[in-house]
C-alpha positions in Angstrom: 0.0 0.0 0.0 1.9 2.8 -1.0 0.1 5.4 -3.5 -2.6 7.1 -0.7 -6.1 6.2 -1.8 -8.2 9.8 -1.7 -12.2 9.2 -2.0 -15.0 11.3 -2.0 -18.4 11.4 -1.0 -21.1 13.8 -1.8 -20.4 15.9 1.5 -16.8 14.9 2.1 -13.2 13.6 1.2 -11.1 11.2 2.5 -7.9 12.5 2.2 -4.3 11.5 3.6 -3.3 13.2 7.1 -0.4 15.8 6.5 1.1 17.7 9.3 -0.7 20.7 8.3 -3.1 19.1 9.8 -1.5 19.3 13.0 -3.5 21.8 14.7 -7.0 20.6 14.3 -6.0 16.9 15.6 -4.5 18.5 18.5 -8.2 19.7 19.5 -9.9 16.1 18.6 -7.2 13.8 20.5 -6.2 16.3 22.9 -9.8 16.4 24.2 -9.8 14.8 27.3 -14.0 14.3 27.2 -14.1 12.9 23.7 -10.8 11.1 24.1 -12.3 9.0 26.8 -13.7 6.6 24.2 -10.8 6.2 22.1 -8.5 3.8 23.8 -5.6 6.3 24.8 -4.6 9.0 26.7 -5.3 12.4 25.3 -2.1 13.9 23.4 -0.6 16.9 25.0 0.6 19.6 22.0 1.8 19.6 18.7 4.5 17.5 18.7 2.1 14.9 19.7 -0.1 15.8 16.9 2.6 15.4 14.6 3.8 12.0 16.0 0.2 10.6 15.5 0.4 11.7 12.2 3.8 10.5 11.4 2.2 7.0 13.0 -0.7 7.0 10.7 1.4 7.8 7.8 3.7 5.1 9.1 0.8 2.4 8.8 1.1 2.1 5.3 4.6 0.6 5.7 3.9 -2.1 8.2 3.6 -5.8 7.6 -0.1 -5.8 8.3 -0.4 -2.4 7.3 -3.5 0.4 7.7 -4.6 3.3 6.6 -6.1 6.4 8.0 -8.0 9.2 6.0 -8.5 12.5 7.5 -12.4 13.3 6.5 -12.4 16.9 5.4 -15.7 18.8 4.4 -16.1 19.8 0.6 -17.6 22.8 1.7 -15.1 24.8 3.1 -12.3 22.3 3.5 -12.3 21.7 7.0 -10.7 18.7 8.5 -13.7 17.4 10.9 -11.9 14.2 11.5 -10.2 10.7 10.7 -11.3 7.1 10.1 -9.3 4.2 8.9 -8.9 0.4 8.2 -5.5 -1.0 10.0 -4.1 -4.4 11.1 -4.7 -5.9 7.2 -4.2 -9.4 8.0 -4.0 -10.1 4.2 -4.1 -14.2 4.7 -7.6 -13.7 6.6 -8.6 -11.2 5.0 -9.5 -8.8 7.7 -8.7 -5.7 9.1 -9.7 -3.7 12.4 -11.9 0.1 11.4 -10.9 3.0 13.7 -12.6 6.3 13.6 -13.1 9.6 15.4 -14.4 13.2 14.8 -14.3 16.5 16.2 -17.6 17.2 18.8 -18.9 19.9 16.7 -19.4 17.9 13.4 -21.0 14.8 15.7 -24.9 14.3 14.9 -25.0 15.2 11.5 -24.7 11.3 10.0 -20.7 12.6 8.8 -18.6 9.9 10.1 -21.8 7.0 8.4 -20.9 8.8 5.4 -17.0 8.7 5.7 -17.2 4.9 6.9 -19.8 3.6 4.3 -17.1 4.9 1.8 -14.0 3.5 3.6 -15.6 0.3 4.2 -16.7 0.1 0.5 -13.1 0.8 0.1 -12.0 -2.0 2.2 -14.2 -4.8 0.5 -13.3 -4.1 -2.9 -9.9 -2.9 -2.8 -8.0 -4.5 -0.4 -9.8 -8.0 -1.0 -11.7 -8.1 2.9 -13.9 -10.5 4.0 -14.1 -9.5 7.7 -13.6 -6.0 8.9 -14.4 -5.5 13.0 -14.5 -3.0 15.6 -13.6 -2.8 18.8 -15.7 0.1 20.9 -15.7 1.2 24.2 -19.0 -0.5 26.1 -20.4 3.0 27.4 -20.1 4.3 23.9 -23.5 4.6 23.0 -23.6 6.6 19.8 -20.7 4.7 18.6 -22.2 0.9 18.9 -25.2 2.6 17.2 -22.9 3.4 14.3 -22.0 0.4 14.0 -25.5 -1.3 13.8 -26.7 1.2 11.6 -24.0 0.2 9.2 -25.0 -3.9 10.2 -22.1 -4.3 12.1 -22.6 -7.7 14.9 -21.7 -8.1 18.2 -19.9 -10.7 18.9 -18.7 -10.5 22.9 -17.2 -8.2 25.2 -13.4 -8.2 25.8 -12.9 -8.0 29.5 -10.1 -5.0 30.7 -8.9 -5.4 27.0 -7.1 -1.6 26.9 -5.7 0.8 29.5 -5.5 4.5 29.8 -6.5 7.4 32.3 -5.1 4.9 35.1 -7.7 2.5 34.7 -8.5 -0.9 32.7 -11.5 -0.3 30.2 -13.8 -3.3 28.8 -14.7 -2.8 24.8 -17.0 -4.7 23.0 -16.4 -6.6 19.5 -18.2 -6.2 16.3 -17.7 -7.2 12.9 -19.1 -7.1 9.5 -18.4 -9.5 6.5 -18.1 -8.6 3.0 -21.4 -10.8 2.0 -23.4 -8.8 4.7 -22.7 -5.3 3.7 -25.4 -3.2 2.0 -24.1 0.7 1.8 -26.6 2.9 1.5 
């Protein structure tokens, strides 16, 4: 995976994350209310803005590598925020989805836009079968994302991740190529 994939949708596109960029993902991760879902401590300042970007940008050159689009508005170009398909396990044929976006742009059915494309994406392009997600079990408008888009649950990992000094359960979902139906 080395040429960056950009998509589009009618409201949006899924572009790569450049350190321009550095600014406006220093007010999504470095939110310490929204970050509590994520499955890390919030970062601090730039430099840690530009570290998660050099990391995403890094993705692409792993042996089960990932990708992560920023989701920018057409109107107005505004980076609102990321979303991305990472841990390809090419012999399975799977991959883990991640996402996030900034408070203000929450509600407005952005981020089911952004995924339906990515996961599109993901199917035909990379060769998936199985594409799953791991959410926080408190998450509510996150698990309803994913059930909107037919995602499954499939169990609850117990103390799975660690951050903010204390053990966090998530729960599992997936979807398979021969269930999705984008709208």
């Amino acid at each position: 995976m080395t040429d960056f994939p950009a998509l589009e949708t009618s409201l949006l596109r899924l572009r790569e994350i450049v350190e321009a960029d550095a600014d406006v993902l220093l007010r999504v991760f470095g939110d310490e209310e929204h970050m509590k879902w994520f499955g890390s401590d919030p970062i601090k300042d730039l430099d840690g803005a530009k570290a998660l970007i050099a990391a995403f940008s890094g993705w692409r050159s792993l042996p089960n590598p990932g990708i992560r689009w920023g989701i920018e508005l057409k109107e107005g170009g505004l980076l609102i925020g990321t979303c991305g398909l990472f841990a390809w396990n090419r012999a399975w044929k799977k991959c883990t989805l991640g996402y996030e976006l900034a408070p203000e742009a929450t509600g407005k059915g952005l981020m089911r836009e952004a995924l339906e494309c990515a996961i599109s994406w993901g199917f035909d392009c990379m060769g998936l079968n199985r594409i799953e997600a791991l959410v926080h079990e408190q998450n509510a408008a996150s698990l309803a994302l994913l059930q909107r888009l037919g995602f499954m649950f499939e169990g609850r990992l117990r103390e799975v991740d660690y951050w903010a000094g204390q053990r966090h359960d998530f729960q599992q979902h997936s979807l398979l190529a021969s269930e999705w139906k984008p709208h």
